[in-house]
Backbone as ProteinMPNN parsed JSONL, in Angstrom:
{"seq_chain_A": "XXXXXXXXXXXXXXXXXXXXXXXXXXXXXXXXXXXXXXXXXXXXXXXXXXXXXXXXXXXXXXXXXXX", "coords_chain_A": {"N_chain_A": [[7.635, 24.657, -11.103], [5.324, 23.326, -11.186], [6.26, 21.042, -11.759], [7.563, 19.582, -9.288], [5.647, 19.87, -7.459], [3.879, 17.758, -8.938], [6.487, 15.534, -7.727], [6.188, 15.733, -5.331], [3.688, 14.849, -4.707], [3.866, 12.19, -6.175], [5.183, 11.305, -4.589], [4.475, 11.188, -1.497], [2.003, 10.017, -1.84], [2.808, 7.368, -2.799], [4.237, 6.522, -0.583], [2.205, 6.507, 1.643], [0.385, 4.249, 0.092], [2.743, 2.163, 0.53], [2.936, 2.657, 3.226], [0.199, 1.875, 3.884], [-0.753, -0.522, 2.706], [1.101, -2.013, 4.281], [0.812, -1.853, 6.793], [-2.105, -2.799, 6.792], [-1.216, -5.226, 6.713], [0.268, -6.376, 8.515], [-1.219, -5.434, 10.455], [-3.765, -7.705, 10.247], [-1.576, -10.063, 10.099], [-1.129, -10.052, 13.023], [-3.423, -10.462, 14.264], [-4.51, -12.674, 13.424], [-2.196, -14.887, 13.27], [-0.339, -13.993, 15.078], [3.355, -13.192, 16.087], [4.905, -14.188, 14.041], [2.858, -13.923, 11.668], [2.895, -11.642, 11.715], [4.994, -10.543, 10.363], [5.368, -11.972, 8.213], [2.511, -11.749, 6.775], [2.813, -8.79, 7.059], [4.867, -8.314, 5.299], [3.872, -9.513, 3.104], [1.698, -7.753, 2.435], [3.575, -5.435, 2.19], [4.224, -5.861, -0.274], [2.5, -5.593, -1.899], [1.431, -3.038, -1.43], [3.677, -1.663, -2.433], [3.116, -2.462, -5.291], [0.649, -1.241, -5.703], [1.527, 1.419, -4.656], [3.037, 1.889, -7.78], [1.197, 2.248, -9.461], [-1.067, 4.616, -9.981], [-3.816, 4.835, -11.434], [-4.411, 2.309, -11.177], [-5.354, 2.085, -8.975], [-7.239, 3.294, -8.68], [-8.941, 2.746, -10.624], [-10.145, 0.711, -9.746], [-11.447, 1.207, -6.967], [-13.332, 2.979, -8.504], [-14.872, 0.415, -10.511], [-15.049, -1.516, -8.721], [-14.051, -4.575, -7.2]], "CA_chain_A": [[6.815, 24.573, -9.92], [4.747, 22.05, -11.33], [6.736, 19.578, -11.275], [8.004, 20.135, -8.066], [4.328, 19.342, -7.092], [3.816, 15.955, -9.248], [7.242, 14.638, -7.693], [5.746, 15.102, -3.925], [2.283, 13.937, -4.692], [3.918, 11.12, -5.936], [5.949, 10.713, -3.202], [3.039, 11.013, -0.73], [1.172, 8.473, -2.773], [4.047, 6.062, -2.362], [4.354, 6.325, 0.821], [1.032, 6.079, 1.889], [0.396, 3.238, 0.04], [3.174, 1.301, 0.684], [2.747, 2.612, 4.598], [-1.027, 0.923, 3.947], [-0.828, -2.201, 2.805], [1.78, -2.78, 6.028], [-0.055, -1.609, 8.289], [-3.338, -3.565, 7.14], [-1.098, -7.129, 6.144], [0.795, -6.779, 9.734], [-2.717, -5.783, 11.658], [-4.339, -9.174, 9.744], [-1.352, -11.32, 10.714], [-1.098, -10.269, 14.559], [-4.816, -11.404, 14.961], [-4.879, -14.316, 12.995], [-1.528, -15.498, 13.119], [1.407, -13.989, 16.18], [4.437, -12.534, 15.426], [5.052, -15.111, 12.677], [1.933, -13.515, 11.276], [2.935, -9.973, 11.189], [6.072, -10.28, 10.061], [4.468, -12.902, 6.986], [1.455, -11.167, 6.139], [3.063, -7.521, 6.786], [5.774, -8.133, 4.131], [3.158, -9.574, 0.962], [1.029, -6.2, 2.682], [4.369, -4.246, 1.747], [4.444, -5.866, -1.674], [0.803, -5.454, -2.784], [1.322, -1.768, -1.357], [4.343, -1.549, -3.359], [2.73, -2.428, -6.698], [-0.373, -0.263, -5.881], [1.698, 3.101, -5.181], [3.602, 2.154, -9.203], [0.064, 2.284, -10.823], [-2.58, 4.939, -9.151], [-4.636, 4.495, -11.824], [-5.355, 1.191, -11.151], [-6.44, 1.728, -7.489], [-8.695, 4.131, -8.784], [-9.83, 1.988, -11.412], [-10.751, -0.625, -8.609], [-12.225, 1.774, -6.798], [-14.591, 3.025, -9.32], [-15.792, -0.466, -10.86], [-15.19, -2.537, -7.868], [-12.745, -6.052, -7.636]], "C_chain_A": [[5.858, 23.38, -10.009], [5.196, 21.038, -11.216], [7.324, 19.206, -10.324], [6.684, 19.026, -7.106], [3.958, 17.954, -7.143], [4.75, 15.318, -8.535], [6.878, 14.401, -6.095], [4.394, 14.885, -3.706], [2.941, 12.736, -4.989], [4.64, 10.274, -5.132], [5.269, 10.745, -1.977], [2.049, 10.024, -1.244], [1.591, 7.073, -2.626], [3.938, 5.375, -1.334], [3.343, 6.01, 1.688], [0.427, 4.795, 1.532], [0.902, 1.963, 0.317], [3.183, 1.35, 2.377], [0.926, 1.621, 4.527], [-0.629, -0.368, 4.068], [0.396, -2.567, 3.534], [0.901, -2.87, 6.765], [-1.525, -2.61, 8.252], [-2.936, -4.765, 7.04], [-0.377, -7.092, 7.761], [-0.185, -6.768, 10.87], [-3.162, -7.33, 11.678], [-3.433, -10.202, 10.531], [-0.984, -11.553, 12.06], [-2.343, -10.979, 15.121], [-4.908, -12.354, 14.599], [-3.625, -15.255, 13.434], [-0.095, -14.986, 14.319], [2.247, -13.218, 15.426], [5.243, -13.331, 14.012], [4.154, -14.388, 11.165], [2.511, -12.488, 10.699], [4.407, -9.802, 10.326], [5.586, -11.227, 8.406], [3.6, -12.118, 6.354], [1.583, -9.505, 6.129], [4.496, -7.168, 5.179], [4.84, -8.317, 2.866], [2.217, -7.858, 1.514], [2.061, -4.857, 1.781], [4.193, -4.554, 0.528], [2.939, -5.384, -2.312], [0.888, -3.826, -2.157], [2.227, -0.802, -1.929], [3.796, -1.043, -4.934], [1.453, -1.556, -7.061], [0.469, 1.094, -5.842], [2.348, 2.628, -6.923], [2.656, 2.879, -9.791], [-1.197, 3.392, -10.489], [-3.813, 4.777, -10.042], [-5.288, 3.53, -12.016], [-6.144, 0.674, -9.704], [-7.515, 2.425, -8.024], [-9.868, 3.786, -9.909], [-10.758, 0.927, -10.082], [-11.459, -0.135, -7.52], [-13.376, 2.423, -7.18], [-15.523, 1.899, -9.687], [-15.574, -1.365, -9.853], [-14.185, -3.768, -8.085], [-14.065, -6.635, -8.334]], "O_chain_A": [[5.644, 22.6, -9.081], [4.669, 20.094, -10.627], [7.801, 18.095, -10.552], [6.771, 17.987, -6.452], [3.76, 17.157, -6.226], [4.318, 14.182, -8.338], [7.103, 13.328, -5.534], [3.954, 14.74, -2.565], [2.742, 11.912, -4.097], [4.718, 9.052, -5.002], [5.847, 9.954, -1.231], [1.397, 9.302, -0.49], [0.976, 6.028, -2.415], [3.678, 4.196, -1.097], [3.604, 5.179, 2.558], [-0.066, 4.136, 2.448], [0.242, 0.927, 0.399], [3.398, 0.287, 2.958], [0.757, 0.688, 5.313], [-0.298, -1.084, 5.013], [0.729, -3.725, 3.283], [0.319, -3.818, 7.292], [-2.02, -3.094, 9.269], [-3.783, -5.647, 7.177], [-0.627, -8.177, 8.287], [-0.227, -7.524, 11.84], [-3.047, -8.08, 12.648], [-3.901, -11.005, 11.338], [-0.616, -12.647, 12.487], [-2.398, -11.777, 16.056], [-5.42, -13.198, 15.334], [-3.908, -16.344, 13.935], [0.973, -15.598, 14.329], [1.982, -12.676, 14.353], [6.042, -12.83, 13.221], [4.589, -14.334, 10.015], [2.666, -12.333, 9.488], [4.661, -8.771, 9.704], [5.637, -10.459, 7.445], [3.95, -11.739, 5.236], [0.796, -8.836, 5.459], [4.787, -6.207, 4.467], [4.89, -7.61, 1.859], [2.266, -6.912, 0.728], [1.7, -3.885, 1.117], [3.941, -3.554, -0.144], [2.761, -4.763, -3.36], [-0.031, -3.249, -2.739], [2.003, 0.404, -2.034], [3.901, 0.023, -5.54], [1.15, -1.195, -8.198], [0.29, 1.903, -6.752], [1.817, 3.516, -7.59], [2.877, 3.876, -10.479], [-2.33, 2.992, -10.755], [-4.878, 4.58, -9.456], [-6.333, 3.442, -12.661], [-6.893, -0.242, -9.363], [-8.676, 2.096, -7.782], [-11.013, 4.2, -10.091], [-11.954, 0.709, -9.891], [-12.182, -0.966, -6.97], [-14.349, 2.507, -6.432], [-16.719, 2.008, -9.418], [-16.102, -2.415, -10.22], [-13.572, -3.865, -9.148], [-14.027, -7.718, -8.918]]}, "name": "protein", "num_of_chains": 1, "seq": "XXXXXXXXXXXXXXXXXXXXXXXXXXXXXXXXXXXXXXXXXXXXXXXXXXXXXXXXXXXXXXXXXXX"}
């Protein structure tokens, strides 16, 4: 049962993250930059939301002491 648990927290974790950093790199490049933008700045969004769900302990490091 437990692990049941860990495998859809971390699949909610995932997903969330890597649904984040889209959603905030394709917001950024519709205002700054057009559909060139969103499609540009929503893909490195997917990757940097990628490499944050691998590690949660290092959002939550960066959340505790700050960038």
């Amino acid at each position: 049962m437990i692990k049941v648990l860990k495998a859809a927290a971390q699949i909610v974790w995932a997903v969330s993250m890597i649904s984040l950093g889209t959603l905030i790199g394709a917001s950024f490049g519709w205002v700054h930059h057009g559909w060139i933008g969103v499609i540009a700045v929503g893909t490195i969004g997917f990757s940097v939301g990628a490499f944050l769900a691998a590690d949660p302990l290092l959002v939550l490091h960066f959340l505790h002491d700050g960038l």
